[in-house]
C-alpha positions in Angstrom: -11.0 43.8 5.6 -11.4 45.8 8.5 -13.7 44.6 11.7 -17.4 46.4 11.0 -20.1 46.2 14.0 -23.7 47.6 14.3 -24.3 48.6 17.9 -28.1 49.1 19.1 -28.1 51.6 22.1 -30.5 52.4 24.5 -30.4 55.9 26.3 -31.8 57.7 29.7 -34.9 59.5 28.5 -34.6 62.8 26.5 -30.4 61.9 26.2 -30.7 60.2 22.5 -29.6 63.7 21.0 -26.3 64.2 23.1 -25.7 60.5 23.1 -25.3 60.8 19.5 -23.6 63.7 19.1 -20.6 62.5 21.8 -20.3 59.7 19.6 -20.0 61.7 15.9 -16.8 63.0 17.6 -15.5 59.4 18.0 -13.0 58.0 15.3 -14.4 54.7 14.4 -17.9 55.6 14.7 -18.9 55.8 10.4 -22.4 57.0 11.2 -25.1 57.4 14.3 -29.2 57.5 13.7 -31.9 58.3 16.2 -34.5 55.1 15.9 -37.3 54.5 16.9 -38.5 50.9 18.2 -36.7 49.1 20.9 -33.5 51.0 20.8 -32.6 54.7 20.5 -30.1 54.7 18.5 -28.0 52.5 15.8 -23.9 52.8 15.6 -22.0 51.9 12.6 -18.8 51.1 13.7 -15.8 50.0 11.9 -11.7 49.1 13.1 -9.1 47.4 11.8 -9.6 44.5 13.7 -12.0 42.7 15.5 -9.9 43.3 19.0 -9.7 46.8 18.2 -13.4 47.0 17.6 -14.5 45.6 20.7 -12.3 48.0 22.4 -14.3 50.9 20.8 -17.3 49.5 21.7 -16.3 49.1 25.3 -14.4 51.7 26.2 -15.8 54.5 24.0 -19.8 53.5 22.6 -20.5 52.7 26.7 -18.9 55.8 27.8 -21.4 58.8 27.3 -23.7 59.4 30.3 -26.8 58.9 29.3 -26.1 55.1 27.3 -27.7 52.5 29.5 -27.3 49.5 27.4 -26.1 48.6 23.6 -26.4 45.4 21.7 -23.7 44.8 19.3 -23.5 42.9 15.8 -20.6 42.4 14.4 -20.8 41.5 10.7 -19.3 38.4 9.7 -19.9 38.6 5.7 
């Protein structure tokens, strides 16, 4: 079963748009909503292991300009 995370990301102001689409272009990222609440967007992300996954998340879901934090779940059931 391959390694499945959702990671909560908060943006520079007025940057949630871009942030978003940089990461549509990202293999591994399933899906990417603009939220509203505490965070600015939620990632679905998804690799074939958990290594791999945090990996994406580090190297790739931090990289945009404009991300400033992220929180990530990984889903364990």
């Amino acid at each position: 079963m391959p390694a499945r995370a959702y990671v909560l990301v908060h943006c520079d102001v007025g940057k949630a748009r871009a942030v978003k689409e940089a990461l549509a272009q990202v293999p591994g990222i399933l899906h990417a909503d603009i939220v509203t609440g505490d965070y600015d967007l939620i990632v679905v992300a998804e690799q074939p292991t958990v290594e791999e996954l945090g990996r994406l998340v580090l190297e790739r879901i931090h990289g945009p300009p404009g991300v400033t934090a992220t929180r990530t779940h990984v889903v364990v059931g």
